[in-house]
N, C-alpha and C positions, 0 to 999 in steps of 0.2 A: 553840305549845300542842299544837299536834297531833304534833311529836316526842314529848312527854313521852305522848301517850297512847299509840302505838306501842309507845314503852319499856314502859309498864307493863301493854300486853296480849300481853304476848309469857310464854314459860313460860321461867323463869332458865333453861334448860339451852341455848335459842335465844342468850338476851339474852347467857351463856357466848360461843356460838359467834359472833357476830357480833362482839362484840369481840376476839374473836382474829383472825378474817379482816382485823377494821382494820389490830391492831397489824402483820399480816404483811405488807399491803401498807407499813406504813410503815418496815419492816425491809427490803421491796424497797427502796422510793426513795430509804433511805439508802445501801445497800451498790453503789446505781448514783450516789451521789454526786448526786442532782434535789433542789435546791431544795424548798419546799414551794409557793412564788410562779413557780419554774420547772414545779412538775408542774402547779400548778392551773392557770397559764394555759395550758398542752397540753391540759388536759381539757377548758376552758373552761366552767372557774366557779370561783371565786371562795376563794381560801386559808380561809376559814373551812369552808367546808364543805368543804374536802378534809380542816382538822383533822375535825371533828365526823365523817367516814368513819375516817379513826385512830383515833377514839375507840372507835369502836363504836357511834354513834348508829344505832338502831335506824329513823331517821326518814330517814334518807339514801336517795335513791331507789338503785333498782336498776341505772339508767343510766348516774347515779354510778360505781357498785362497779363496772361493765362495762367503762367510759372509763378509768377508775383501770390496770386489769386490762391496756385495751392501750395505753395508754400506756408501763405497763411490762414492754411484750411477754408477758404470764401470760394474753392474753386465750384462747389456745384451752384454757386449762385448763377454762373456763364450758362448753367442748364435753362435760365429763364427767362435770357435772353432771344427774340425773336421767336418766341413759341408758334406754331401756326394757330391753336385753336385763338390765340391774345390774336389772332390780324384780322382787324372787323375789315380793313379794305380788302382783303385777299378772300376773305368768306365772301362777301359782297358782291367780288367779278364772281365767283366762281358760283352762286347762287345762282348769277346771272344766265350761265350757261347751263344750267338744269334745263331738260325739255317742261316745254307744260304739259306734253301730255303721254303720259306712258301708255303703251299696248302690250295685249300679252305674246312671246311670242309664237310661232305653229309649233315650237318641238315643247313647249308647256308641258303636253302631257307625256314625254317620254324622261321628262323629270320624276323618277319613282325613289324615295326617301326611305 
């Protein structure tokens, strides 16, 4: 029960994308020729919930999709996921709270290099 509330508190344009990440992993595991009984037991769990990640069940943990990933060696892709330097809105506040004006401060010169 608690997939289907997943599914349905998510915004279509998510519930879109996650079923594409399925279907891709499952365009990997065929084009490397894995079972679906050969990948899940690499993952270790259980061919139904490797389909229900094909599918795009929203209710699939993240561990899942992680396992899946390196299983099918795609795992260091998850490294370029939410990078800070890619977040123009997170540089943007944080630009925001730069001073505009720097001073030096009194111990300056007991700074000896």
């Amino acid at each position: 029960m608690a997939q289907k509330n997943a599914q349905n508190s998510l915004p279509p344009e998510l519930i879109n994308i996650i079923s594409q990440l399925g279907e891709r992993i499952r365009i990997a595991r065929k084009r490397r020729a894995i079972t679906m009984k050969e990948m899940s037991s690499r993952m270790f769990v259980n061919r139904k919930t490797l389909g229900r990640l094909e599918k795009g069940d929203a209710g699939v943990s993240l561990a899942v999709f992680a396992s899946a990933l390196w299983t099918l060696g795609l795992h260091k892709d998850l490294m370029e996921v939410a990078l800070p330097e890619r977040d123009s809105v997170g540089v943007f506040h944080e630009r925001k709270k730069l001073p505009t004006r720097v001073r030096a401060s009194k111990s300056f010169d007991e700074l000896d290099f």
